[in-house]
N, CA, C and O of each residue as an XYZ file, in Angstrom:
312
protein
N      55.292      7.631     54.438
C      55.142      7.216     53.062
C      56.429      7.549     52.322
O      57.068      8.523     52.720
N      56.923      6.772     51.181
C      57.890      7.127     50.882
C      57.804      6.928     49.347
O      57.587      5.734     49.143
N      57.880      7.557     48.300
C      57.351      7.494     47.269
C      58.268      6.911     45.940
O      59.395      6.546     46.274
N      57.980      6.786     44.632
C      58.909      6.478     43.572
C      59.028      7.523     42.397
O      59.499      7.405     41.266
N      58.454      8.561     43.033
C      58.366      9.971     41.557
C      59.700      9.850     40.755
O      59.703      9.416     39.603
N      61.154     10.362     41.586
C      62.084     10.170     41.158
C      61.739      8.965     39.775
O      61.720      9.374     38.614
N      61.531      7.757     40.052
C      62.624      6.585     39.263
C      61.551      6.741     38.326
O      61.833      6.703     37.128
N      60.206      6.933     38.734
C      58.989      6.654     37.866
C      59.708      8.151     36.553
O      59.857      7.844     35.371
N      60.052      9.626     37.042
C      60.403     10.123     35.985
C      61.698      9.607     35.100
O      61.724      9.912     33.907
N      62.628      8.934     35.593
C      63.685      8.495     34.897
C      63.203      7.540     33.842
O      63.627      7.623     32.689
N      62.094      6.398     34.306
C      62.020      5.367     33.581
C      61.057      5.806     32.333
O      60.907      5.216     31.263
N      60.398      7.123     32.827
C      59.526      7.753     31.390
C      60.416      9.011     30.961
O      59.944     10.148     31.008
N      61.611      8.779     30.578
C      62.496      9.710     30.442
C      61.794     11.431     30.702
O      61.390     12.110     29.758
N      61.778     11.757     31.712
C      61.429     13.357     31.905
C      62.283     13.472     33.016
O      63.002     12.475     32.956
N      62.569     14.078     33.904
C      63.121     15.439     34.765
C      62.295     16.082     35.426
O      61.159     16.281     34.995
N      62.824     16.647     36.908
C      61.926     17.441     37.835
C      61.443     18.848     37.103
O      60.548     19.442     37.704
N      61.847     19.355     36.078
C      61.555     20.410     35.356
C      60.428     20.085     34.462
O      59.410     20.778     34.478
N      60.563     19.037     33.661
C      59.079     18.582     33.203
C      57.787     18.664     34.315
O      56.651     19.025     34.008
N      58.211     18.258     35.638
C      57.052     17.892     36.362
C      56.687     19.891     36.829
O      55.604     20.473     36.908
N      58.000     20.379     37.025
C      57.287     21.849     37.757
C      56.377     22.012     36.774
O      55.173     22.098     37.015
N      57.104     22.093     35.059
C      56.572     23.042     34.241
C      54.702     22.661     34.013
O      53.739     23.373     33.728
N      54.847     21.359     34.277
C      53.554     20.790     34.670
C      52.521     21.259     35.731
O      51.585     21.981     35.386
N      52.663     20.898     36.889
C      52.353     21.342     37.783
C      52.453     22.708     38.002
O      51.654     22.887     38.921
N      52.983     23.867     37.700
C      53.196     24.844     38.034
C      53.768     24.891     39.582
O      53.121     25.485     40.445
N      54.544     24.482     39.772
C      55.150     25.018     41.015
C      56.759     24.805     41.107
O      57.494     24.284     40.268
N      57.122     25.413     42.496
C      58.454     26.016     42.506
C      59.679     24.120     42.384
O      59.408     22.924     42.493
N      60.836     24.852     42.139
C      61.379     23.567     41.446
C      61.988     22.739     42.783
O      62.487     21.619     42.670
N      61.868     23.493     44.136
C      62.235     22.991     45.078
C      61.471     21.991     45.784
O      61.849     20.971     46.360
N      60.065     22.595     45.590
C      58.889     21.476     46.119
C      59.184     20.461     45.620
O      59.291     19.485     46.363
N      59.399     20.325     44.341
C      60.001     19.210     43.640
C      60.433     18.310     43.735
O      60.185     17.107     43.659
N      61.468     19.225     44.002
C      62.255     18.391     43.954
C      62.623     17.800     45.640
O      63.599     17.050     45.666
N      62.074     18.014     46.755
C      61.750     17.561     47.796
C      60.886     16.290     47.670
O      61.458     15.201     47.710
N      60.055     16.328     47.577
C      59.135     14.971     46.938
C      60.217     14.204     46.141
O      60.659     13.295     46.844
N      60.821     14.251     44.873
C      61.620     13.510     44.392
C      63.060     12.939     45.326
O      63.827     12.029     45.008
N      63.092     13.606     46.264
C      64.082     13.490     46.879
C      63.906     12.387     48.430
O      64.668     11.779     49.181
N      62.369     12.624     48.288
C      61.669     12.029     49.837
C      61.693     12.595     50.955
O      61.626     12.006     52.033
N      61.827     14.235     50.736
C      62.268     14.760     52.221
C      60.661     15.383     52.530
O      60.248     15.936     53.549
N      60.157     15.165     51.634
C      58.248     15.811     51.807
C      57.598     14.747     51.063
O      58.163     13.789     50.536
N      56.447     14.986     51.070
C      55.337     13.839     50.265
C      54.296     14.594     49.543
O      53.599     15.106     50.419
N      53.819     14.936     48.316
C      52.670     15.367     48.016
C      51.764     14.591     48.623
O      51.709     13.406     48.949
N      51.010     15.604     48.706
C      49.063     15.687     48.563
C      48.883     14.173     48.113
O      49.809     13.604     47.533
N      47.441     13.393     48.439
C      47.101     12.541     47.287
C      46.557     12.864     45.820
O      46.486     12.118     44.843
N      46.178     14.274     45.974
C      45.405     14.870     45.052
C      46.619     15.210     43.809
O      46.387     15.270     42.601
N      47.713     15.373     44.360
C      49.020     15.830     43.537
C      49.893     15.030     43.073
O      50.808     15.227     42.272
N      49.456     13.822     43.793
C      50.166     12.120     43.206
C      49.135     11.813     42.216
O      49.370     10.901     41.423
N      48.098     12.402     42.153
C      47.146     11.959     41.051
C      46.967     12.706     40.065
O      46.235     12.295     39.164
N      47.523     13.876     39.972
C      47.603     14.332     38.698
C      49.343     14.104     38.343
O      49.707     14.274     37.179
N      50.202     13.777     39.241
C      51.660     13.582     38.787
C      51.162     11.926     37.925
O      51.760     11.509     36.933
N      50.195     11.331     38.460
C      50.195     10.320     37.724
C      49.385     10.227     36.495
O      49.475      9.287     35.705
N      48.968     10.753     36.424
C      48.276     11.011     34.957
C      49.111     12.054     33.883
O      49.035     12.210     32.664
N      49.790     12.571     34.752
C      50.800     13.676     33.490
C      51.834     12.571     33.054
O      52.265     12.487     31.904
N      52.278     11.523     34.345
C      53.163     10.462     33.446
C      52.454      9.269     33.105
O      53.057      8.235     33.394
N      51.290      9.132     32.547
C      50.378      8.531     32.474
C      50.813      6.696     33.187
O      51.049      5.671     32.547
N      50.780      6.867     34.349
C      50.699      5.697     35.635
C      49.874      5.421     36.117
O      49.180      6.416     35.905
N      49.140      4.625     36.823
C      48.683      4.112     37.751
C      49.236      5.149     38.963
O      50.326      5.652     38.689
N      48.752      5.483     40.048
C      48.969      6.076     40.980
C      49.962      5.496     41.806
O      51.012      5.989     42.219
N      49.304      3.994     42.045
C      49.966      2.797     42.626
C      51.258      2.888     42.187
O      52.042      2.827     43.134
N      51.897      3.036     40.902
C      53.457      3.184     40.439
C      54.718      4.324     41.101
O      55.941      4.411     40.994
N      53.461      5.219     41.935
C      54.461      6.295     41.988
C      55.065      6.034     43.823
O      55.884      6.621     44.530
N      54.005      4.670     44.054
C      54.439      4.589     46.010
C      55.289      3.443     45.407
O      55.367      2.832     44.342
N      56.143      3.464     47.137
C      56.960      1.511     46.626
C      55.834      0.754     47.309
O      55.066      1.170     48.178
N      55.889     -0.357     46.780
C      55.406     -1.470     47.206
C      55.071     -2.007     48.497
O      56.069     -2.178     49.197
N      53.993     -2.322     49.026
C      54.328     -2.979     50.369
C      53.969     -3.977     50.605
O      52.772     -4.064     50.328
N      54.459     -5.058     51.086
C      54.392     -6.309     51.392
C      54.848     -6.639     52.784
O      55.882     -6.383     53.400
N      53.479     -7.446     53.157
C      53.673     -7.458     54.267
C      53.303     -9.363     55.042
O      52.776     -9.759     56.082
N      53.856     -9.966     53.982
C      53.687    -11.720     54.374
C      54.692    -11.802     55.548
O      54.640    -12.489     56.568
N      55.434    -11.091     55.210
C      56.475    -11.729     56.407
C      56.664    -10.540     57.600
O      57.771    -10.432     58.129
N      55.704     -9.772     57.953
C      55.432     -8.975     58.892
C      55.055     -9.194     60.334
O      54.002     -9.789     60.563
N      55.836     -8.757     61.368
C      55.710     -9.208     62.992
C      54.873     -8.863     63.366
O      54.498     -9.223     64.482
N      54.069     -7.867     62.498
C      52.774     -7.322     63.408
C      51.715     -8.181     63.262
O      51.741     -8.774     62.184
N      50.774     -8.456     63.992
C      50.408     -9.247     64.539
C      48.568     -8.698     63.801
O      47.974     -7.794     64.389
N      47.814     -9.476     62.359
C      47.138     -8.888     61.776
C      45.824     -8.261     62.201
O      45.357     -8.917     63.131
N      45.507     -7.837     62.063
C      43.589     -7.081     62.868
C      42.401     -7.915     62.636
O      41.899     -8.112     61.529
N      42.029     -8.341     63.634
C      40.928     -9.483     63.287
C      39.732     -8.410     64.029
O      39.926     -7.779     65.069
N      38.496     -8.393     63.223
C      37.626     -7.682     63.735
C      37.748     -8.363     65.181
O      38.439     -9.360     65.388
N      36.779     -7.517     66.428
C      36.357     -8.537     67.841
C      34.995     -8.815     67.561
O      34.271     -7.930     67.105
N      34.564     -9.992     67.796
C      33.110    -10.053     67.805
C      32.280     -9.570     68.726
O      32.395     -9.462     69.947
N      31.284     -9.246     67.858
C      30.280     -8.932     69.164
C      28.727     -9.735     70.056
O      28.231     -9.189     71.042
């Protein structure tokens, strides 16, 4: 998973220091997640998204997958 915390705080003008002072935690976790080298929790993308009041959906990138080689899952019948 690879997330958008970073741009999502730029575009609501705040900083990884807004989010510790929020969250209470250390500024490195942080800034790891902002950085993409870790991933929060879902539980911690959901309150990061409500402190920047988002959609949850805003804080992943996008995925699209029309033009994808994998080959889609069709139930098997039985």
């Amino acid at each position: 998973m690879i997330n958008r915390i970073g741009e999502v705080l730029k575009e609501k003008g705040a900083g990884n220091k807004d989010l510790v002072d929020f969250l209470k935690m250390e500024k490195e976790t942080v800034s790891r997640w902002v950085n993409n080298k870790h991933q929060p929790t879902v539980a911690t993308l959901n309150k990061i998204a409500e402190f920047l009041r988002v959609d949850i959906r805003e804080l992943l990138h996008p995925s699209d997958w029309r033009n994808s080689k994998v080959e889609e899952f069709k139930p098997k019948n039985k």
